[in-house]
N, C-alpha and C positions, 0 to 999 in steps of 0.2 A: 502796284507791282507785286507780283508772286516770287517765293521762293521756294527752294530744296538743298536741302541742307542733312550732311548725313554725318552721328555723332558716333562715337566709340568708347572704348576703356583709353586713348591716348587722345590727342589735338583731334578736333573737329576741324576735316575740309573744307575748301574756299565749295561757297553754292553754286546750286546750278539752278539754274531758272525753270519753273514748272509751268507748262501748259494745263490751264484748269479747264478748258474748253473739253480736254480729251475727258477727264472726270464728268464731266457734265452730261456728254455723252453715252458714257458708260455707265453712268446713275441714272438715267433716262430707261434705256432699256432693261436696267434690272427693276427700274418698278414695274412700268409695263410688264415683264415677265412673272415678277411675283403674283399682281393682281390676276394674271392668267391662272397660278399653279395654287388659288385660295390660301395666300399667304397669310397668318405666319403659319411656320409648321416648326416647333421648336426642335424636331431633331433631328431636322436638316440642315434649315439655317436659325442658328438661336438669335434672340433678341439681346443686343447690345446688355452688358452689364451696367448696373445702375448711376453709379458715379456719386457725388454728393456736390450739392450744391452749396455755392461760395454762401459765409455766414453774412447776409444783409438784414437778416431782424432780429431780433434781440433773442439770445439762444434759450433752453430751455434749463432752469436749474438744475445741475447734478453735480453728483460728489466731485471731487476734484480727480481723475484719473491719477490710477497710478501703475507703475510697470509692472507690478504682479498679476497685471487683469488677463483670465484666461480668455483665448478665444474660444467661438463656440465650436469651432469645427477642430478637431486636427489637425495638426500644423504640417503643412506640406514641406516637404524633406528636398534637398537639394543634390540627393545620391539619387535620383532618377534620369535617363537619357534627356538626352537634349530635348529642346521641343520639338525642334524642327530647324532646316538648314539654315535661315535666318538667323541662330544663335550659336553659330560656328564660328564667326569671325567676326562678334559680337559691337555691333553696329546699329544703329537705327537709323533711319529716313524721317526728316522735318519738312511736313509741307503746307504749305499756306501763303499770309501775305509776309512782307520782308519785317513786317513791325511781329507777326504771329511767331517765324522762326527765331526772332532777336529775342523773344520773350520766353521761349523753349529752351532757347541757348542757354541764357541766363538760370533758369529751371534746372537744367541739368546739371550746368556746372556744380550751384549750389548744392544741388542731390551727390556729386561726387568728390565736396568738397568737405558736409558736413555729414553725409549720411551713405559712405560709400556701399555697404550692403546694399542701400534700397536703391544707390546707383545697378550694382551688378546685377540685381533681380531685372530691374528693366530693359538690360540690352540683353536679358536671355528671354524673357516673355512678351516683348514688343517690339515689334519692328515696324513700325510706323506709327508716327504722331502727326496726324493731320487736322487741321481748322476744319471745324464743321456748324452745322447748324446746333445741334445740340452733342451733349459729351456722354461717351458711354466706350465701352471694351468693346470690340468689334473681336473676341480672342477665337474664332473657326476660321478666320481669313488664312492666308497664307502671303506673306508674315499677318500675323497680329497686328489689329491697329488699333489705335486709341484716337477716338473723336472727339476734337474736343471744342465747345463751344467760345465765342467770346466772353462770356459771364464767369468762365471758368478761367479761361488764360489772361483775361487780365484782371483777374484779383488780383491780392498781395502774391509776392514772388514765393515764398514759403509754401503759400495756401494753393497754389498752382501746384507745385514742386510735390507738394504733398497728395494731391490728387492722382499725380502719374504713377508713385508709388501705391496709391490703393488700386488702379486698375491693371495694373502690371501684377496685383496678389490675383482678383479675377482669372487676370490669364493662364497665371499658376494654377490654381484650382482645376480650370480647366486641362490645360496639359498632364497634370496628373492624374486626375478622372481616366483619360484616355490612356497614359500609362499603363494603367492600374485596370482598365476593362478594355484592352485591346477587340478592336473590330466592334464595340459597341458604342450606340448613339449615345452623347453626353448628355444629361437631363439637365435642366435651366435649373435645378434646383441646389447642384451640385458644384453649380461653379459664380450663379447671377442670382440666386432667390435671398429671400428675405436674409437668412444664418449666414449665408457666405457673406450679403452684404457685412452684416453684423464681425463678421472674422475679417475682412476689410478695414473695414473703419477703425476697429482695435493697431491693427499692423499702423493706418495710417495717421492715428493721432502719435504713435509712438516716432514716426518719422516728422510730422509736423514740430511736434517739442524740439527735435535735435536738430529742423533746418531752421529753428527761430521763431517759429509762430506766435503770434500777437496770443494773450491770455484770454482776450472775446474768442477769436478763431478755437483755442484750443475747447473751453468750457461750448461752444457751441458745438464744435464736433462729438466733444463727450457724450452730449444732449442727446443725439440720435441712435433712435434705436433697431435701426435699420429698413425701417419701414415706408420712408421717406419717401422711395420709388414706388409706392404704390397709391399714383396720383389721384385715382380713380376711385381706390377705394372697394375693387372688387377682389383684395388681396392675394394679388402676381403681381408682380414687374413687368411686362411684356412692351408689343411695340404702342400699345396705345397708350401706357402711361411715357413711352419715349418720346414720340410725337408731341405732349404734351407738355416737356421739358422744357424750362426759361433759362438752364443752363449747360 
């Protein structure tokens, strides 16, 4: 059984059942069309931002974080326009199975219970959280969508919770990129490359601590050093280190 499920700043409403056949369809002919137009072409359609993947092996020793840690990039300002009209009436769309929404619900709450900031960053740079094969910012769509795998939504609730928060900074990036260079293409580097990951993952250990994260979760997050997404090893991010994602 599928659902849809749309959250806000008050009470989340009763779902509504989603047809995934129509997605299925509609995912169909966009590859077909990509492999036409020699995809990717990152500044048309950019490749999903990185995400980080749930801590299943033993993390890498580092110092213990602490709040004073800068990020690398500059910290995106919250006195810029909207992003777009998805973040007017500041709402998100939950889609997938009824066990994937119930575990988003829970996510969020959490996010708006312990860490209401990195609640309100997300119902203004995401507008949809849907189950997917693998997890990444989809932040050029309209709304915004965060993909996310099952490796990723049912980890620990924290360590989920904590994830939406780093891809919702992603979409940040991006929207202010575009702000900030009206009518110019956004570069992958700007909002998905290695630095952003890296100013990510800063934002998102800071919200992992304050939704509860296990001390493994936190010292493994610490560990990375943004590089993570680059599976391959020809250092980018793009869609073949995505495809090759286990979460």
């Amino acid at each position: 059984m599928d659902g849809e499920r749309r959250f806000g700043a008050g009470e989340p409403v009763r779902a509504r059942r989603f047809d995934r056949v129509h997605w299925a369809t509609a995912i169909a002919a966009l590859v077909l069309a990509t492999w036409a137009c020699a995809f990717p072409r990152p500044d048309l359609t950019p490749a999903p931002s990185p995400a980080t993947a749930a801590p299943y092996a033993s993390p890498v020793a580092s110092p213990e974080p602490t709040a004073s840690a800068e990020p690398a990039l500059p910290s995106p300002t919250a006195s810029l326009p909207l992003p777009g009209p998805w973040a007017e009436d500041a709402t998100l769309t939950v889609r997938g199975s009824d066990a994937f929404v119930r575990q988003t619900n829970a996510a969020l709450e959490l996010l708006q219970t312990k860490a209401p900031e990195a609640y309100a960053k997300i119902l203004r740079y995401v507008g949809i959280i849907e189950q997917g094969q693998h997890s990444g910012m989809w932040a050029h769509e309209n709304p915004p969508r965060y993909e996310v795998g099952d490796a990723t939504a049912f980890a620990s609730l924290p360590w989920y919770a904590s994830t939406i928060a780093h891809d919702a900074t992603h979409s940040e990036l991006y929207y202010n990129y575009l702000a900030e260079h009206p009518g110019e293409p956004v570069p992958q580097e700007a909002w998905a490359g290695i630095e952003s990951e890296r100013f990510s993952i800063t934002y998102q250990l800071d919200v992992l601590t304050r939704v509860g994260g296990s001390e493994f979760e936190i010292e493994y997050l610490a560990g990375l050093t943004g590089d993570h997404c680059d599976l391959d090893d020809d250092g980018d991010c793009d869609f073949d280190d995505y495809n090759a994602r286990d979460w």
